[in-house]
C-alpha positions as CSV (number, residue, x, y, z in Angstrom):
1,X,0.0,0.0,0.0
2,X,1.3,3.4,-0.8
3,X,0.5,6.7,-0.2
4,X,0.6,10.0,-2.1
5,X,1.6,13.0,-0.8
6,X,1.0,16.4,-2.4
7,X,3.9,18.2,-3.6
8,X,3.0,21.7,-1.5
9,X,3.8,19.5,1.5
10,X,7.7,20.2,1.8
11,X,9.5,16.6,3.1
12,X,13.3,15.6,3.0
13,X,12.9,13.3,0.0
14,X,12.4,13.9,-3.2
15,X,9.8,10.9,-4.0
16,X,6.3,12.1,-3.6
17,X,5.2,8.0,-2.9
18,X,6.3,6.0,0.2
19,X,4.9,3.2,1.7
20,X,2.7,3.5,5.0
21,X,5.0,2.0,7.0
22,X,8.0,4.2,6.3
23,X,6.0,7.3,6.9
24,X,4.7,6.1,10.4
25,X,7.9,5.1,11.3
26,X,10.0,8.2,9.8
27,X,7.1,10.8,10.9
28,X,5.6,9.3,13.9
29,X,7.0,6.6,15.9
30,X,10.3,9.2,16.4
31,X,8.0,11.9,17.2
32,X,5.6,10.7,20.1
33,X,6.5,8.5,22.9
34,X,3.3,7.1,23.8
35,X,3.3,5.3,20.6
36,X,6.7,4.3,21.0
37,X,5.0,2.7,24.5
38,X,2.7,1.4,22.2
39,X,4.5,0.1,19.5
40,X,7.0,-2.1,22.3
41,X,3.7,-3.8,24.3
42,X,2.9,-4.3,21.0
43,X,6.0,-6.1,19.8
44,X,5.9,-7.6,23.3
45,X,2.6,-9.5,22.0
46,X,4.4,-9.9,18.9
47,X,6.8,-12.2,20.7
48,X,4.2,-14.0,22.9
49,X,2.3,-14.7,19.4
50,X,5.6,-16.3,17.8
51,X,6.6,-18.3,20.8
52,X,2.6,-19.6,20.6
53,X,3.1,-20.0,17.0
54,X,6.7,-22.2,17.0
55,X,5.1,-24.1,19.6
56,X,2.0,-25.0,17.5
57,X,4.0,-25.2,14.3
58,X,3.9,-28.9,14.2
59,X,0.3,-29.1,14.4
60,X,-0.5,-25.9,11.8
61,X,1.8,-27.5,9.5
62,X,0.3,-30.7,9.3
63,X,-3.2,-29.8,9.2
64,X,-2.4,-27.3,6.6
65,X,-0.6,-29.9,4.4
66,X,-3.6,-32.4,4.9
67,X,-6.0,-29.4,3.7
68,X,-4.2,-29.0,1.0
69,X,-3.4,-32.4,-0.1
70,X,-6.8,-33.7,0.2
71,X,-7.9,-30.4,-1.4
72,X,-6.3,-31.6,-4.2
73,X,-7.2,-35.0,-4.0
74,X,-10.9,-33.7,-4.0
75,X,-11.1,-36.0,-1.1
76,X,-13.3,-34.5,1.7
77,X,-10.6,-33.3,5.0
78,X,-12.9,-33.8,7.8
């Protein structure tokens, strides 16, 4: 996803198109430190969701390769 800003609006680049994450963090994750707050409990979740995630891994990956095999099997999954 990219974004469009008008060329009235003076910025340090010269490229009037930048994706949305490089303007929230070059505009406002520097400027604000309750986002910055945000941004680390966030990250902190982040971390809880791929420790969850390794330890389900097993289990996600072999249901998903079942799905799919069967899918194209046509053989009903369940």
């Amino acid at each position: 996803m990219v974004i469009w800003i008008p060329p009235s609006i003076h910025l340090p680049f010269g490229n009037h198109s930048m994706s949305v994450i490089d303007f929230i963090y070059r505009y406002f994750l520097p400027a604000s430190g309750w986002l910055s707050i945000l941004t680390a409990l966030l990250f902190k979740r982040i971390k809880l969701f791929l420790f969850g995630l390794l330890c389900l891994q097993p289990i996600v990956v072999t249901l998903a390769l079942s799905y799919l095999i069967f899918g194209i099997l046509g053989l009903d999954a369940r």
